[in-house]
N, C-alpha and C positions, 0 to 999 in steps of 0.2 A: 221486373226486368230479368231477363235473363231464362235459363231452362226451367219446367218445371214437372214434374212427373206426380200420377196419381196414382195412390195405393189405394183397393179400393177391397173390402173382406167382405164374401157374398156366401150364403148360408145355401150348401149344394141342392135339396131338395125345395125349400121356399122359394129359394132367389130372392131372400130379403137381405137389403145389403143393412151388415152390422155395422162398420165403419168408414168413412173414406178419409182419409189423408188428399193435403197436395202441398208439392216441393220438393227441395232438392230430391236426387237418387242417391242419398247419403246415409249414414247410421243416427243421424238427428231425426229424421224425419220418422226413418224405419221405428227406432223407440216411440216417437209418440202413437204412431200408428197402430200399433202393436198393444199400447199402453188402450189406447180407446177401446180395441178389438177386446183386450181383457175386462172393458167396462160395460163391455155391451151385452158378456155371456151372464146366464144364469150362475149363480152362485152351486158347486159343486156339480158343473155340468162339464162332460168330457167330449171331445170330440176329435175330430181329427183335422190337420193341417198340411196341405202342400202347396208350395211354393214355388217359384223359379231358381234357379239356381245362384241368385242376390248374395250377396255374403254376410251382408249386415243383418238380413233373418236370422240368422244361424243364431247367433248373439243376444238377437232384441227376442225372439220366441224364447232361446233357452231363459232367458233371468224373468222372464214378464209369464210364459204359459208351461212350463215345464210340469208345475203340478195337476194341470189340467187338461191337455193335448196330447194329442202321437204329432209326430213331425214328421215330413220327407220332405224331399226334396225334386221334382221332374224337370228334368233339363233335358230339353231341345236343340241338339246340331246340326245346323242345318247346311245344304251342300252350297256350292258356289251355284251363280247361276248361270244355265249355257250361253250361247254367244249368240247373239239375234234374239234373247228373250226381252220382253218388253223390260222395260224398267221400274215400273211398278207393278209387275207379275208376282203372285205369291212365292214366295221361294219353297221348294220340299222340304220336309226334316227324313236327314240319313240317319238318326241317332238318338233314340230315347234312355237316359240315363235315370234311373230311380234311384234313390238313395236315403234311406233311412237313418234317420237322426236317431231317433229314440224311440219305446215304444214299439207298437205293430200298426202302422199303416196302414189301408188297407188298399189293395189293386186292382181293380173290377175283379172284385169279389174275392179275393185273396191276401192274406198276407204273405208278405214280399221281405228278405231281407234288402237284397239289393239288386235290382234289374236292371236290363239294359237290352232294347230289340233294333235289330234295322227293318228299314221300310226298303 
């Protein structure tokens, strides 16, 4: 009963998904999720991670994949939407925030300290 949200870690070129979670949108769930994703990699293999802009990553990546990850972080703001638009119309994003945690990330084909473009 009640909400439930799915965390789900998908491996960029296979598309093989390493973990899924389901439950809250909370830092319980984020650790286990996190905790699987760490069970799922090869042993001494590095790769790289980005997320949404969640709070509870921050946290559950640093203590669980720190010695084996880069991290960022891409957050999407998106505008209001106009007047007469449908209501299940996609909404635009005005605002790509990147932000690196640690590490070098890497940004269609670049590392990035921290970026940020409008559409």
């Amino acid at each position: 009963m009640g909400d439930a949200y799915t965390f789900v870690a998908i491996e960029r070129h296979s598309k093989l998904v390493l973990n899924i979670a389901m439950g809250k949108r909370d830092q319980v769930t984020t650790d286990v999720f996190v905790e699987g994703v760490r069970q799922a990699i090869a042993p001494r293999q590095h790769f790289q991670v980005t997320t949404d802009g969640f709070a509870p990553y921050r946290s559950a990546i640093t203590t669980t994949l720190s010695d084996c990850a880069d991290f960022a972080q891409l957050i999407k703001v998106y505008r209001a939407a106009p007047d007469g638009e449908r209501k299940y119309a996609p909404l635009k994003f005005s605002l790509l925030k990147w932000s690196q945690l640690w590490a070098s990330p890497i940004l269609n084909g670049f590392a990035r300290q921290s970026w940020s473009g409008r559409t």
